[in-house]
KOLLO-175253 format. One record per residue (C-alpha): x, y, z; residue in one letter. Coordinates in Angstrom, 1 decimal. Example, Ala and Ser with C-alpha at 12.3 -4.5 7.8 and 13.67 -1.06 7.14 Angstrom:
<rs>
r px:12.3; py:-4.5; pz:7.8; r:A
r px:13.7; py:-1.1; pz:7.1; r:S
</rs>
This chain:
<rs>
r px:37.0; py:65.7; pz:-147.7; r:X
r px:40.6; py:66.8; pz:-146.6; r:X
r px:43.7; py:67.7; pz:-147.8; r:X
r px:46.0; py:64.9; pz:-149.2; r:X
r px:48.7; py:63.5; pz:-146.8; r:X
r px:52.0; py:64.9; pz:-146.9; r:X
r px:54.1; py:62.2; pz:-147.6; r:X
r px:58.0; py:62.5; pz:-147.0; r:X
r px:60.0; py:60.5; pz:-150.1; r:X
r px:63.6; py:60.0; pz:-150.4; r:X
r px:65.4; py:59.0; pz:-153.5; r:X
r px:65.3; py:55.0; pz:-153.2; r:X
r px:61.0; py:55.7; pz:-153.3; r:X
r px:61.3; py:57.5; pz:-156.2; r:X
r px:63.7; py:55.6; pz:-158.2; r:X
r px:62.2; py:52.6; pz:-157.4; r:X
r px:59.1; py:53.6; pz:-158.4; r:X
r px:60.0; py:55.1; pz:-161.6; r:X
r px:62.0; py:51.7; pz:-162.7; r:X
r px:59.4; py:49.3; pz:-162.0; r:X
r px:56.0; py:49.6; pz:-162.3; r:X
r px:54.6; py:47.5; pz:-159.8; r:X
r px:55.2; py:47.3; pz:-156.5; r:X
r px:55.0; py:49.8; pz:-153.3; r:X
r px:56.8; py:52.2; pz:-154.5; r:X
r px:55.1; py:52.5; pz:-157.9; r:X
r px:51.6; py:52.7; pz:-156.0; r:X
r px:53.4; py:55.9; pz:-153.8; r:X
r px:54.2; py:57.5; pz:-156.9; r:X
r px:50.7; py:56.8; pz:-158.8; r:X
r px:49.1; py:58.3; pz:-155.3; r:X
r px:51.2; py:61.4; pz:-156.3; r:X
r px:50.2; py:61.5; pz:-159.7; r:X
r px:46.8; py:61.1; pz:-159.3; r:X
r px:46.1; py:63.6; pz:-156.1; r:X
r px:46.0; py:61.4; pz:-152.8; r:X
r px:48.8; py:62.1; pz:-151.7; r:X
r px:51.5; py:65.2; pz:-152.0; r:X
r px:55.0; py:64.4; pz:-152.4; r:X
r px:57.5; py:66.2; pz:-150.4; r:X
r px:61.1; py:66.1; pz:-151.0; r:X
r px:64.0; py:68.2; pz:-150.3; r:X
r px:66.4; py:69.5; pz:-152.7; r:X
r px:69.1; py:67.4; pz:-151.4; r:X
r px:66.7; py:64.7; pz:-152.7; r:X
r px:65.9; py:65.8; pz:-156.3; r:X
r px:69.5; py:66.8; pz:-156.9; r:X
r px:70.9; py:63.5; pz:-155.8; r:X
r px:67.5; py:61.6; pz:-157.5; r:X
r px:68.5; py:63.4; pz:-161.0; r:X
r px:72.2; py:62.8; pz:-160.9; r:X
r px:71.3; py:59.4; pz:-160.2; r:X
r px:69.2; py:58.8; pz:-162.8; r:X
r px:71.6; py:60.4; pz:-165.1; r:X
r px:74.1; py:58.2; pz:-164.3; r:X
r px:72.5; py:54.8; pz:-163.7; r:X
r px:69.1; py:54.9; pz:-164.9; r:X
r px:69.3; py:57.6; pz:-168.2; r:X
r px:65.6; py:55.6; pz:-169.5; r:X
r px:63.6; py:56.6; pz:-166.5; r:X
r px:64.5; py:60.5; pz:-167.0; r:X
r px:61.4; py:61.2; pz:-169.4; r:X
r px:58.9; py:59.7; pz:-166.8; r:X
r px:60.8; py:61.5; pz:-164.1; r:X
r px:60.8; py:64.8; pz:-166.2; r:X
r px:57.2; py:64.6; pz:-167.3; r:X
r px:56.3; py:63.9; pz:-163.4; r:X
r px:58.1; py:67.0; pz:-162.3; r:X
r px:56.8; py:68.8; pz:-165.1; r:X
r px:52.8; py:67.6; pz:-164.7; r:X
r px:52.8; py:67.1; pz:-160.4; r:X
r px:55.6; py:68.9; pz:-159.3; r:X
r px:56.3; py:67.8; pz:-155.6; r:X
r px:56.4; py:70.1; pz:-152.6; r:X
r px:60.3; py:71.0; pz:-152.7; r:X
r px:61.8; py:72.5; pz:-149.5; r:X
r px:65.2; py:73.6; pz:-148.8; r:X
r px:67.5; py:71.1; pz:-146.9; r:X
r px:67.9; py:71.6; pz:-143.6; r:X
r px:70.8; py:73.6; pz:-141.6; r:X
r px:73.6; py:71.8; pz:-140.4; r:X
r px:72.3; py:72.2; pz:-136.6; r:X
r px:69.5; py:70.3; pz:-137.2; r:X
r px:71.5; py:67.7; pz:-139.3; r:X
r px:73.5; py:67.4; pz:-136.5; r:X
r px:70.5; py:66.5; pz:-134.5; r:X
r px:69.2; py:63.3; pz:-136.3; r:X
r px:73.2; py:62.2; pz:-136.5; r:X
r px:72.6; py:61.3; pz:-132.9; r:X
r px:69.3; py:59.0; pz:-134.1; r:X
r px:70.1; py:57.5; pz:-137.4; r:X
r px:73.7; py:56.6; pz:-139.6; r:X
r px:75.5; py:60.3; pz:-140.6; r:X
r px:74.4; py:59.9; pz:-144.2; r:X
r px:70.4; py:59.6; pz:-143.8; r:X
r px:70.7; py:62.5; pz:-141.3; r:X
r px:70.1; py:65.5; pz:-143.6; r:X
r px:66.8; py:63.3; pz:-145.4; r:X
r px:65.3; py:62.7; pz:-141.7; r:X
r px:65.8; py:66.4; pz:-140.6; r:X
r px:64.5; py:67.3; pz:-143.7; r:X
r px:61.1; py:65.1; pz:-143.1; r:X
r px:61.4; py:66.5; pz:-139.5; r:X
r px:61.0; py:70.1; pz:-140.6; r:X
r px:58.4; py:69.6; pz:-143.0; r:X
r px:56.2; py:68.1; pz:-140.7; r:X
r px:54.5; py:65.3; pz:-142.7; r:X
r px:51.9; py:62.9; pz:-142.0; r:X
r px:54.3; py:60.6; pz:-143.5; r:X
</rs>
């Protein structure tokens, strides 16, 4: 058998999925957790996905600890501004550093 996907999640995926417990989002995040699938995020995405949390959604930040904690994603650093610059051509300013992000991780997904 293969390696688990790579799979790409920015901050509404996670948040989502950590607030309800159904839904398409809450299956992503149970992939993670139990090992078909590896969660890759940026650190532009867990910064803004804790101070998020912190501030709108305080009772998911023990299930969003003990994830980090238990099945840690694959963090990478954000991306330079050149390739931010890039994606701004493609897709709305602010969704620019997540694509070139998922861009220079090279996921499946």
């Amino acid at each position: 058998m293969g390696q688990s996907p790579r799979v790409f999640f920015d901050i509404n995926v996670i948040l989502s999925g950590l607030y309800a417990e159904e839904g398409p989002p809450a299956r992503l995040l149970q992939a993670h957790l139990e090992g078909h699938l590896v969660m890759v995020i940026s650190t532009q995405v867990l910064e803004e996905l804790v101070r998020t949390i912190q501030t709108k959604l305080p009772q998911a930040l023990p299930r969003l600890y003990l994830m980090l904690a238990n099945h840690p994603p694959e963090i990478l650093a954000d991306p330079d501004e050149q390739d931010v610059a890039h994606w701004t051509q493609v897709i709305y300013l602010a969704d620019a550093p997540i694509l070139a992000a998922a861009s220079a991780a090279q996921v499946e997904y």
